[in-house]
C-alpha positions as CSV (number, residue, x, y, z in Angstrom):
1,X,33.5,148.7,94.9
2,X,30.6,148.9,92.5
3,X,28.6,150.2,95.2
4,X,30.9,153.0,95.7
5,X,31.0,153.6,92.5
6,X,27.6,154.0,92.1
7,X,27.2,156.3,95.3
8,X,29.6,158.7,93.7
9,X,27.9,158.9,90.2
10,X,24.7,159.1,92.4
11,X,26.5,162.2,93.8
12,X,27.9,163.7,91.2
13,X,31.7,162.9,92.5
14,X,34.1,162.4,90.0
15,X,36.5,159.7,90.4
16,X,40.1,159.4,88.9
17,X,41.5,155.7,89.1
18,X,45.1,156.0,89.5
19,X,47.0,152.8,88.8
20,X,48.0,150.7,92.1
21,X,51.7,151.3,93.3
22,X,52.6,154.3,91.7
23,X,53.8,156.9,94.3
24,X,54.6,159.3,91.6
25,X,51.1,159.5,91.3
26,X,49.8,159.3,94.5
27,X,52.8,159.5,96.8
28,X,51.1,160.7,100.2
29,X,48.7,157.9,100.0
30,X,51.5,155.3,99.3
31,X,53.5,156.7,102.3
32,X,50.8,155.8,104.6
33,X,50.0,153.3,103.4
34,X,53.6,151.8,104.1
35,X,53.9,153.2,107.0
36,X,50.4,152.0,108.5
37,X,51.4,148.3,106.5
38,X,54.5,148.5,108.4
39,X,53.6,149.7,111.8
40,X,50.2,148.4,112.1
41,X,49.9,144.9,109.9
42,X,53.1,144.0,109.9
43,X,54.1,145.4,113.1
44,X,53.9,143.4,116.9
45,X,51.0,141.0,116.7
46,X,47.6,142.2,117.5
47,X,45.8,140.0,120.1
48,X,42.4,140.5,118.9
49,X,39.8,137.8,118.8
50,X,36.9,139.6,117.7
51,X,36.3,142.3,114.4
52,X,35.3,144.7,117.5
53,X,38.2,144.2,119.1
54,X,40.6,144.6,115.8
55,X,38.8,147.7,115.3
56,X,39.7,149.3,118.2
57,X,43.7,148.4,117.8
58,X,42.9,150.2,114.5
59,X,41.9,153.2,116.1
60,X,44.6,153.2,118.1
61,X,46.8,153.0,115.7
62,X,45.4,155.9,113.9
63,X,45.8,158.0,116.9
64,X,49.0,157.3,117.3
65,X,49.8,157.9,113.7
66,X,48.0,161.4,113.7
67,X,48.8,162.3,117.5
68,X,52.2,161.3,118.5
69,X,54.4,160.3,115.6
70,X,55.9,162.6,114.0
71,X,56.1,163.4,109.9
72,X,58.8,164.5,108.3
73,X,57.1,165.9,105.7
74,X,55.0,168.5,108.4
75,X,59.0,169.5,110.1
76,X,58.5,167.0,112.4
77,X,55.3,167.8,113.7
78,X,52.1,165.7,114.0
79,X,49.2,166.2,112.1
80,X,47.4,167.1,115.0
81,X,50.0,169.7,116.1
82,X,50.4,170.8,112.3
83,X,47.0,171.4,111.6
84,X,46.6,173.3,115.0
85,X,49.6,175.6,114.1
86,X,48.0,176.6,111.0
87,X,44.2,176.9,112.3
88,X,45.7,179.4,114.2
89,X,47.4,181.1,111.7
90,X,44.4,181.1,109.3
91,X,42.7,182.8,112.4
């Protein structure tokens, strides 16, 4: 974390430190967090003997979450689909 940190000062990036579990703070971030905890960590159990190969049931997951599930808080639309909706929009 220090390293971090110290990249950001480096950088000029201010950093606000929100106190751990408070969705009323940062409630997006807490729902994905649940939601990858639950679907990903918690979920079935990933057969991966290697960090390469946990990595890539990572990335799957991610792609699921921002291809095919769909949010309730985008109308039931992916992010992908969401943010291609209003691309075009903004076009």
């Amino acid at each position: 974390m220090a390293e971090f940190e110290t990249e950001c000062a480096r950088l000029n990036i201010p950093l606000e430190v929100l106190p751990p579990s408070k969705p009323k703070y940062n409630g997006g971030i807490e729902r994905a967090n649940r939601t990858f905890r639950e679907d990903f960590y918690d979920g079935p159990k990933i057969l991966a003997d290697s960090i390469g190969a946990l990595r890539f049931e990572l990335k799957k997951a991610v792609m699921n979450y921002n291809s095919y599930r769909p949010h309730s808080a985008l109308q039931g639309q992916t992010p992908i689909e969401y943010l291609r909706i209003n691309q075009a929009k903004a076009a």
